[in-house]
C-alpha positions as CSV (number, residue, x, y, z in Angstrom):
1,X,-11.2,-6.8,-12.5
2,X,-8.8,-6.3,-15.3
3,X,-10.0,-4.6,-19.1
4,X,-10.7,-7.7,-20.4
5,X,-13.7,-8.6,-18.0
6,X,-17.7,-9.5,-19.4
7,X,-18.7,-7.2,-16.9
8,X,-18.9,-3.7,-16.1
9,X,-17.4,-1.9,-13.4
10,X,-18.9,0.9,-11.5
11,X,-18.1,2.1,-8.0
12,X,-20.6,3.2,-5.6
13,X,-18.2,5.1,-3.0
14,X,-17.6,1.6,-0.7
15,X,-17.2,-1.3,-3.2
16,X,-16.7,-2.2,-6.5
17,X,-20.0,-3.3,-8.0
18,X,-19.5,-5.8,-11.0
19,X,-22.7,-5.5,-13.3
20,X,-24.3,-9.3,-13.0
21,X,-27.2,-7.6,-11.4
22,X,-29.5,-10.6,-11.7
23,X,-26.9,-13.4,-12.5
24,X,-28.1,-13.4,-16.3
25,X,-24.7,-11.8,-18.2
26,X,-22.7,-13.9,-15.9
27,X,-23.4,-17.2,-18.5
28,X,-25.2,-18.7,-21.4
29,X,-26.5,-21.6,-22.6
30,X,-29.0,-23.7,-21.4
31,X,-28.5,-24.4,-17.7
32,X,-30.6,-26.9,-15.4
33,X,-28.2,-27.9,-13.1
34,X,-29.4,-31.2,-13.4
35,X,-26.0,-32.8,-13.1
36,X,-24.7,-31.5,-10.2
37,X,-23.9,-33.9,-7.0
38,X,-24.6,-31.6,-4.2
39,X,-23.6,-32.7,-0.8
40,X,-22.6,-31.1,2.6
41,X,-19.0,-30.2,2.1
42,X,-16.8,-30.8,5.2
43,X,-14.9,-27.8,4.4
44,X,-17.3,-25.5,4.7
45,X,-16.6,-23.1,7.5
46,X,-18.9,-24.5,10.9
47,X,-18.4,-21.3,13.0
48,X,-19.9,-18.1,12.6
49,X,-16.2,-16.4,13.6
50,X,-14.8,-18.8,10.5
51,X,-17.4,-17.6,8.4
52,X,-16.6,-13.6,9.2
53,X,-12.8,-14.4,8.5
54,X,-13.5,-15.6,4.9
55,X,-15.2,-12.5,4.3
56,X,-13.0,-10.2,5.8
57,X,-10.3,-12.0,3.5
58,X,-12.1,-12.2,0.3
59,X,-11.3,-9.9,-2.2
60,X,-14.3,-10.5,-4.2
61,X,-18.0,-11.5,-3.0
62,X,-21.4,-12.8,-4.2
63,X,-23.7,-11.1,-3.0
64,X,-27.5,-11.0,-2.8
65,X,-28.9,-8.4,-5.0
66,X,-31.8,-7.5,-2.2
67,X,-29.1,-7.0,0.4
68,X,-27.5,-4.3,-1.7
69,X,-30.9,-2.6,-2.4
70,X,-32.1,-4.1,-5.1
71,X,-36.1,-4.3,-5.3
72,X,-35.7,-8.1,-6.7
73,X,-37.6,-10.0,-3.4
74,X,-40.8,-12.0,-4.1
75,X,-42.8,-9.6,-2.7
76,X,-41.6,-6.3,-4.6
77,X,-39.0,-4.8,-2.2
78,X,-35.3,-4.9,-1.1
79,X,-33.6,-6.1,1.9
80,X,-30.9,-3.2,1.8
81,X,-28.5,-4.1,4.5
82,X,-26.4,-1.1,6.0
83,X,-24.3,-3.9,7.8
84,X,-23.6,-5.8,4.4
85,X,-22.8,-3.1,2.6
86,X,-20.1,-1.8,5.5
87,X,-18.6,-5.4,5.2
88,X,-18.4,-4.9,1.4
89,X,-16.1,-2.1,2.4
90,X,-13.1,-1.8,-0.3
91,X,-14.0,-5.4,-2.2
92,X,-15.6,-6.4,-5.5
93,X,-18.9,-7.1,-5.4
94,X,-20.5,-9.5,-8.0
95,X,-24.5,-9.1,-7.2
96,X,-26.9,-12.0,-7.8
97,X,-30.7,-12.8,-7.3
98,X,-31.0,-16.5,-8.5
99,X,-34.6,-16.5,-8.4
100,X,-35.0,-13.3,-11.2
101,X,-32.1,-14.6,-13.1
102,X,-33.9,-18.0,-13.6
103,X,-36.6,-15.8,-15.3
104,X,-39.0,-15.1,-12.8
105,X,-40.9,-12.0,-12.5
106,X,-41.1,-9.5,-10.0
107,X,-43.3,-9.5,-7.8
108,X,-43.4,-13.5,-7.9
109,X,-45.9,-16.2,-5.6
110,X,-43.6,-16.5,-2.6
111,X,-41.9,-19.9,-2.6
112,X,-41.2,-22.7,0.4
113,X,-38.9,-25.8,0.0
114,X,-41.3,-29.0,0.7
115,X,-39.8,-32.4,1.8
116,X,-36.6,-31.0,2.8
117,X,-33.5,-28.9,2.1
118,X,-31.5,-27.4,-0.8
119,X,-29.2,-30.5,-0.6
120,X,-32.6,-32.3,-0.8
121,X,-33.6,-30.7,-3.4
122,X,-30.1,-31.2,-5.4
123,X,-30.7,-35.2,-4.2
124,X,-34.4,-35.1,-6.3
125,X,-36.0,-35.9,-2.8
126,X,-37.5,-32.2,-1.9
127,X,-38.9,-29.8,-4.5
128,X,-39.2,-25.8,-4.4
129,X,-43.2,-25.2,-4.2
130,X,-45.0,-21.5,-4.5
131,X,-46.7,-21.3,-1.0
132,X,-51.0,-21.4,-2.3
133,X,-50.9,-22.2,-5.8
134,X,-48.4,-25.5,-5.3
135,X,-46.9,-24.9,-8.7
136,X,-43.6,-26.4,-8.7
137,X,-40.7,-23.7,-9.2
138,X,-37.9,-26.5,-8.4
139,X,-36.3,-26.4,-12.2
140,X,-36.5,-22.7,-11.8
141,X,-34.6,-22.2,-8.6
142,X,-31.9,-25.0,-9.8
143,X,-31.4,-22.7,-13.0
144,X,-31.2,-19.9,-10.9
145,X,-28.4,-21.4,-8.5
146,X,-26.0,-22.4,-11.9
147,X,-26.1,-19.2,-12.8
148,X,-24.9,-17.7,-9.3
149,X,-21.8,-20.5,-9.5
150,X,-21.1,-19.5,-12.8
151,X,-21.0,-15.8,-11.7
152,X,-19.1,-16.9,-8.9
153,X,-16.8,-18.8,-11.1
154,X,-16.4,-16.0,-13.6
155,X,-15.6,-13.2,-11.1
156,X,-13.4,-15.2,-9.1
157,X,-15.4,-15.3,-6.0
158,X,-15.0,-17.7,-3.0
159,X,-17.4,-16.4,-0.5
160,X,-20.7,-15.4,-0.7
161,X,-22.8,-13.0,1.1
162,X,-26.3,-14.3,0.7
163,X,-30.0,-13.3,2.4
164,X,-31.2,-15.7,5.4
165,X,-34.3,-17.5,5.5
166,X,-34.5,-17.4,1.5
167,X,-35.2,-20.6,-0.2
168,X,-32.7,-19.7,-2.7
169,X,-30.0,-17.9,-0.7
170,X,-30.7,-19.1,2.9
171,X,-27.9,-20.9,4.5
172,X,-28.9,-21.3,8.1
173,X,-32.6,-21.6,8.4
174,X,-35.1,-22.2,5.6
175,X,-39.3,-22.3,4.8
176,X,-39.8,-25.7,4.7
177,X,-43.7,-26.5,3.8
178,X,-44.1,-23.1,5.5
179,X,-41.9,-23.7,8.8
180,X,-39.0,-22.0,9.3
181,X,-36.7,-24.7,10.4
182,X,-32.6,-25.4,10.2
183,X,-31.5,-25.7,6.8
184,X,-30.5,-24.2,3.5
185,X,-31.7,-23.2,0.8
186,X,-31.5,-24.0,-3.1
187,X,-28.5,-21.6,-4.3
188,X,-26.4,-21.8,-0.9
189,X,-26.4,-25.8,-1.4
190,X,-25.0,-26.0,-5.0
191,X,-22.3,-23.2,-3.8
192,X,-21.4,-24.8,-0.4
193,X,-20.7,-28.4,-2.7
194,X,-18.2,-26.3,-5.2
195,X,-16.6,-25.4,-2.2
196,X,-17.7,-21.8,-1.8
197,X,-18.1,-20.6,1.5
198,X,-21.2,-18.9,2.5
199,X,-21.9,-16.1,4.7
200,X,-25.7,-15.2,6.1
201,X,-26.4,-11.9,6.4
202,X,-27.4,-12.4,10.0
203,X,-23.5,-14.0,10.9
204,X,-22.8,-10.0,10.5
């Protein structure tokens, strides 16, 4: 990124880290998301071979913070990835946890989506839900997602690497009322609908 760039560039041997950590310095304002149309975006690469052939070709990538060894999951701990991190090989890498940079603690109750997908949530027809207490995080996680697009946005990203199974940052199968089923989560819908596409860590 050239002098001029919000954020601060450090380079870990493989890839060019851009410091977002938690999506927070990427914007400001007030953010719900609340205006957003989400819906499935025809564009959005179908095949897991399409999906590896944006990334291979994108310069710079969203990425989940866990996946890059951050200890930003609900439950305390990373999801350091040594296959993400070869893919990540020679780009830019713009690292985002929705969830934290929404403003929720770590550790956090885990969360399921209930009543449907991300794009359901987006639709006000599913809502995010911690798993035992049923205290609805569904303004939280939309927050959270605005502020990934806007990092994506800022650093000039068009694909993002993101965790599977994550209601957040899933973008093949989701919790759903405590099922893991076909689906996406929270984050991965608002991106997919600004024409982003996104890559599960499990396509690698």
């Amino acid at each position: 990124m050239g002098g001029s760039d919000p954020a601060t560039e450090y380079d870990d041997g493989s890839a060019r880290i851009l410091d977002v950590a938690d999506g927070s310095n990427a914007a400001s304002g007030n953010h719900t998301g609340d205006t957003h149309d989400v819906a499935e975006d025809a564009k959005t690469p179908r095949t897991q071979e399409a999906r590896r052939s944006a990334l291979r070709e994108a310069p710079t990538v969203l990425v989940s913070a866990c996946l890059l060894g951050e200890a930003c999951r609900y439950d305390g701990r990373s999801q350091r990835s040594e296959r993400v991190l070869a893919a990540l090989e020679g780009k830019a890498v713009v690292p985002v946890c929705p969830e934290v940079g929404s403003g929720l603690p770590i550790p956090r109750p885990p969360v399921d989506l209930c009543g449907g997908s991300g794009v359901d949530v987006w639709a006000g027809q599913a809502r995010a839900l911690e798993r035992e207490a049923r205290v609805d995080r569904t303004e939280d996680f939309k927050r959270g997602a605005t502020l990934a697009l806007e990092a994506a946005r800022n650093f000039g990203a068009s694909v993002a690497l993101l965790k599977e199974k994550s209601p957040s940052c899933g973008s093949q199968r989701i919790y759903e009322s405590g099922t893991l089923r076909p689906g996406e989560g929270i984050t991965t819908a608002l991106l997919r609908s600004e024409g982003l596409t996104v890559v599960s860590d499990e396509d690698l």
